[in-house]
Steps between C-alpha positions, in 0.01 A plus 500: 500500500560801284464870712493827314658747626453909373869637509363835424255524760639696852691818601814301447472301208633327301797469747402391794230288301748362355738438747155350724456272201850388475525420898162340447655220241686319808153417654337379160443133430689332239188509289363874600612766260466911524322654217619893475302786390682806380765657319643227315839684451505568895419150579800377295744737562418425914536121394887521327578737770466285761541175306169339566393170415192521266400155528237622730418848344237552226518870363205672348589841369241768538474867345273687769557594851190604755580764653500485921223837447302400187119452539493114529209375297620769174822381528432123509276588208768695237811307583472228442848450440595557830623251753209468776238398168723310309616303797108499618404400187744149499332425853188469357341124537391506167881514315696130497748496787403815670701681752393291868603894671554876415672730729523904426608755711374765264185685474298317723130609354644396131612152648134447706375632131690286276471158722121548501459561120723197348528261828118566582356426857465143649157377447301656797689772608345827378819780592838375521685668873871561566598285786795620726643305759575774802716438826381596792589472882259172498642361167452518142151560379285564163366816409314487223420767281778744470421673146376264261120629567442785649096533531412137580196371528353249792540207308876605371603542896332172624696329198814691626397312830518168338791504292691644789469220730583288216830668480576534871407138503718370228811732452536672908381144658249654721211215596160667530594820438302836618358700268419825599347818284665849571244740600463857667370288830433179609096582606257298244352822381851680426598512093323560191247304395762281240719428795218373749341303189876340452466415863173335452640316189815364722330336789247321249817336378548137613877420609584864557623614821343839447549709844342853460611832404916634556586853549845599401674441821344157578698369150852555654386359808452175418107505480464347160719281228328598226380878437253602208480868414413653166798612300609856540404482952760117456750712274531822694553220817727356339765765390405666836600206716851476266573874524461448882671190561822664318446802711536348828807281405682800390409703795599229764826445321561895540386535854740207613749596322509859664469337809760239491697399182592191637189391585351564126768238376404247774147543399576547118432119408165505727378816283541338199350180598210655601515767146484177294196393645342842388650530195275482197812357269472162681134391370567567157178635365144456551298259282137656305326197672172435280667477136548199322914470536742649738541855478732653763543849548813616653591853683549766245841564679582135460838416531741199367375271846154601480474345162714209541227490823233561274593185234556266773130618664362421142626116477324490835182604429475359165597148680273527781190539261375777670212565210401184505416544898329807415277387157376198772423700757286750288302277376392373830349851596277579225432841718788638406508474129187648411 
């Protein structure tokens, strides 16, 4: 299995990118290999510097870098030097031995934009959706769309619904799971008229455990597995629910450790037990479910674990033929495609 990775990609690249991809080698197959995306001289200078074995590494040096701020689509379209398309471009299904995964934790609109343009969509889905996997006090769930399309329309959220239970099926190992779509209320008549005509959509789905309308609080609560939203109400959730998360740990961790300092250290190990299981780093990166390949998209303040995270999520996926689930499933509810 070859898995692209874009070094350049991230607040912290290339060095933590790097040093992800390097910690990532030890969890490789004898017959997997890393194909790198960047700054050629970078890339080998990190490899004699740390005396890497290349035996698994293919390097392929690119000119461009997309900027974390530059307007996605324009900037897929004039470099196309640049890591994100070139790597894009050798996932496409077309080339000979095509990259089986892609992971970025760059501009996130340019990777949605560049995966869409060379790796193309699988046949039935109409709008590709970021898939995150969130903890909550219930467990992990799906939430799924968290920026890749941000004015969906019925049919793109009742997809959403179907390629999310695919996922929380075959990568969290949740039987039958609930699927759920976020709304204002959970009264039939609540939403606008897209979201109650994705409702409609959902139940006349065979093999879907559709249960209703979520409001925000329900979806930390354990009321759903998998959570469909359109892109910018799953993103601002998202970064909202991290920014909160972190909060809290740091605040407990003061507030015990003004009351008694010997009592922080005792519970010290719990705190981080308990951080982990919050902590974004630990899944990786999020796949684009609905295009043809494996295209994960990682934190843009990825760090060396999140992507070694990130390439081992990516051999998963790819092995648990995820697509193939979802390309079968399509085409048994016409409904949905048209």
């Amino acid at each position: 299995m070859r898995i692209g990775v874009d070094v350049m990609g991230g607040d912290n690249a290339p060095a933590e990118i790097l040093k992800g991809c390097f910690l990532a080698l030890s969890h490789l197959k004898p017959e997997d290999q890393l194909v790198l995306f960047g700054d050629g001289a970078i890339i080998n200078e990190a490899l004699d510097e740390r005396r890497i074995d290349r035996s698994q590494i293919e390097i392929v040096a690119t000119t461009e870098v997309i900027g974390m701020d530059e307007p996605p689509v324009d900037a897929v379209r004039a470099k196309k030097d640049s890591s994100i398309v070139v790597m894009a471009r050798m996932a496409s299904p077309k080339r000979d031995n095509c990259l089986a995964a892609i992971i970025s934790a760059g501009n996130t609109g340019a990777c949605v934009a560049a995966a869409q343009l060379y790796m193309r969509r699988l046949d039935g889905v109409i709008r590709p959706g970021i898939a995150v996997t969130v903890p909550t006090f219930a467990g992990p769930i799906v939430l799924i769309d968290v920026g890749a399309n941000i004015e969906p329309k019925a049919s793109h959220l009742a997809q959403y619904g179907v390629m999310g239970d695919i996922y929380a099926q075959k990568v969290l190992g949740i039987k039958n799971p609930r699927v759920a779509l976020m709304n204002v209320g959970g009264e039939e008549q609540k939403g606008t008229q897209e979201v109650r005509d994705a409702r409609d959509l959902l139940r006349a789905t065979d093999g879907l455990n559709f249960t209703g309308f979520v409001e925000g609080r329900g979806v930390f609560n354990g009321e759903a597995d998998v959570v469909i939203t359109d892109g910018i109400v799953g993103n601002v959730m998202l970064k909202l629910a991290e920014g909160l998360s972190s909060g809290i740990f740091k605040a407990l961790a003061k507030e015990v450790g003004a009351i008694d300092p010997t009592l922080a250290l005792r519970l010290e190990p719990v705190v981080k037990s308990l951080y982990a299981k919050y902590d974004y780093h630990e899944h990786g990166g999020a796949p684009l479910l609905g295009v043809n390949g494996v295209c994960l998209i990682s934190h843009g303040s990825s760090v060396a674990r999140t992507i070694t995270n990130a390439v081992r999520r990516a051999h998963n996926f790819v092995d648990l033929g995820v697509n193939d689930l979802i390309v079968k499933r399509l085409a048994t509810a016409p409904h949905l495609v048209a």
